[in-house]
C-alpha positions in Angstrom: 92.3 117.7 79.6 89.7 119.7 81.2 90.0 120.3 84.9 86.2 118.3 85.5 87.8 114.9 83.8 90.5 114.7 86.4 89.5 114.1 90.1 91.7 113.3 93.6 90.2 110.9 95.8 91.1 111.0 99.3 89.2 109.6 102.4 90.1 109.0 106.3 88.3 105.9 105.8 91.5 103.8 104.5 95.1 104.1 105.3 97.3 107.2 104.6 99.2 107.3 101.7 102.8 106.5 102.7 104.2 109.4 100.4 102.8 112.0 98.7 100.1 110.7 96.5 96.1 110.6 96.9 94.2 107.0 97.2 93.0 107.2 94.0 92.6 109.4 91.0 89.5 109.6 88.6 90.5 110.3 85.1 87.2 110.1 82.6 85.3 107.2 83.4 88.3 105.3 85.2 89.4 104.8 88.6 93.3 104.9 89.4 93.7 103.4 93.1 97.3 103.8 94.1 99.2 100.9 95.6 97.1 99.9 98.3 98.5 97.4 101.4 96.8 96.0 104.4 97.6 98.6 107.1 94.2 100.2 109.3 93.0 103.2 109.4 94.3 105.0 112.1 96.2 102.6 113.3 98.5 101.4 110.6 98.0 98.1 112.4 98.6 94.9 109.7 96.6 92.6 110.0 98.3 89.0 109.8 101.4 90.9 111.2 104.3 92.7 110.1 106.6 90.6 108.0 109.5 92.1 110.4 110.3 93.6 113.4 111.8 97.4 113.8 115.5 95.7 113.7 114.5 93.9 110.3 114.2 90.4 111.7 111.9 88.3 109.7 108.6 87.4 111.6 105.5 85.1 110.8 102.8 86.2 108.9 99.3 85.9 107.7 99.6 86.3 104.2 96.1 85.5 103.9 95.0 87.8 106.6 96.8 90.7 104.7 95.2 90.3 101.3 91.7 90.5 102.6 92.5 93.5 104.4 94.3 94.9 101.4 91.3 94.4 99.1 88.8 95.5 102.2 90.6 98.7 102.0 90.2 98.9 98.2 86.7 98.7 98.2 86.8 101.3 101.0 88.7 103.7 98.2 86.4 102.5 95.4 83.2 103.4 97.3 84.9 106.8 98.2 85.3 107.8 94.5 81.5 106.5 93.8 82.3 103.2 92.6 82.3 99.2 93.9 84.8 96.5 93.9 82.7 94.6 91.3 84.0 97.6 88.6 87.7 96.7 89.1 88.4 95.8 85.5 92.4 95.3 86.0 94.6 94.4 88.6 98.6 94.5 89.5 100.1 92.5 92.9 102.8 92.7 94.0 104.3 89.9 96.9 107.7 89.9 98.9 107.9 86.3 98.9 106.1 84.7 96.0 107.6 81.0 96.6 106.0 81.5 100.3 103.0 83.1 99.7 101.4 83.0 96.5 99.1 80.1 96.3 97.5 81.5 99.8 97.4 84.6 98.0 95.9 83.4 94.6 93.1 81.3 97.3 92.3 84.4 99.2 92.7 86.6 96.5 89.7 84.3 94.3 87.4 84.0 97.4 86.8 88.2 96.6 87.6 88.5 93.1 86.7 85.5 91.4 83.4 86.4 90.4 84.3 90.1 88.7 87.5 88.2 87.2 89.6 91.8 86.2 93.0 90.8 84.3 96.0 90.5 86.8 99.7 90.5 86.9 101.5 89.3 89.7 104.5 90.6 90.7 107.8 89.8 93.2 109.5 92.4 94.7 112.4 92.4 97.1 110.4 95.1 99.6 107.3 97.6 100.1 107.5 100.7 102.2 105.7 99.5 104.9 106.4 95.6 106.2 103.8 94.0 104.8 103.7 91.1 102.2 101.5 92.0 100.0 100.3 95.6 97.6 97.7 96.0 94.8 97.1 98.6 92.6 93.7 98.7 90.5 91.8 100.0 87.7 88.2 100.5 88.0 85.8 101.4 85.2 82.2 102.0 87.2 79.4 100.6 85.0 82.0 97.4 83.8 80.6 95.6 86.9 76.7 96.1 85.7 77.2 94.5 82.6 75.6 97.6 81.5 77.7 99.5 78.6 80.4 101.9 79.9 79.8 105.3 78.6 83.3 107.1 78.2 81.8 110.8 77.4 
C-alpha cells in the first residue's frame, strides 16, 4: 500500500490513548477510530462516574452519561481526521454490564445515532482498561453520510 493511503490520526482534543495506539487510522477512503470511552481531555474525568473506586469497589454510575460522552469524543476524532459522525457506517460496543445497562445504552445511544443508522454489534465484556462502562469502536466512510457516492480511488 502506498505510504499516502495510510494516515495516523491523533488530536489533544479527545482522550489519550491508554496504550500505544493513535485515535484513529485512515486507510483509503475509511476511517478506523480505535476503542474510544468516555474519559475528558485532560482530565480523564468520566462523566457519569467511574464504575469503581481505586480499591475495586463497585460504585454508581451514569451509564447514560458515559455514552454521550463516548460518542461526543468520537465525533471529536472524526472531525480531526476530516470527517463527521453522520459518515460512521459501522459500529462495535462493548458494555461491562449488559443486564444493567443496555437498554439506557441502546436509548442514549439512538438519541445520536438513530438518524445515520451504521450496522452495530453489541458486546459484554468482563472489564475495560479504564473504569468505565461503556467503549466503541467505529468505521467511518466520509461521503456515506451525504448520500452522495463514495469514491474509493
Amino acid at each position: 500500500m502506498p505510504d499516502g493511503d495510510l494516515t495516523t490520526i491523533h488530536t489533544d482534543q479527545a482522550p489519550a490513548p491508554v496504550g500505544p495506539y493513535p485515535h484513529a487510522r485512515r486507510v483509503g477512503p475509511l476511517i478506523f477510530v480505535s476503542g474510544m470511552g468516555p474519559r475528558q481531555p485532560g482530565t480523564d474525568t468520566i462523566p457519569g462516574g467511574p464504575i469503581r473506586d481505586r480499591a475495586g469497589q463497585p460504585l454508581d454510575y451514569d451509564v447514560c452519561a458515559q455514552t454521550r460522552a463516548t460518542i461526543e469524543n468520537i465525533r471529536t476524532v472524526l472531525v480531526a481526521a476530516g470527517s463527521c459522525l453522520e459518515d460512521v457506517v459501522d459500529v462495535t460496543a462493548f458494555l461491562v454490564d449488559m443486564d444493567r445497562d443496555f437498554d439506557r445504552f441502546n436509548r442514549t445511544y439512538s438519541e445520536l445515532f438513530g438518524e445515520i443508522r451504521p450496522t452495530r454489534t453489541t458486546v459484554a465484556v468482563r472489564a475495560l482498561p479504564t473504569p468505565i462502562a461503556v467503549e466503541l469502536k467505529v468505521i467511518a466512510c466520509p461521503g456515506a453520510g451525504s448520500g452522495e457516492p463514495v469514491r474509493w480511488s
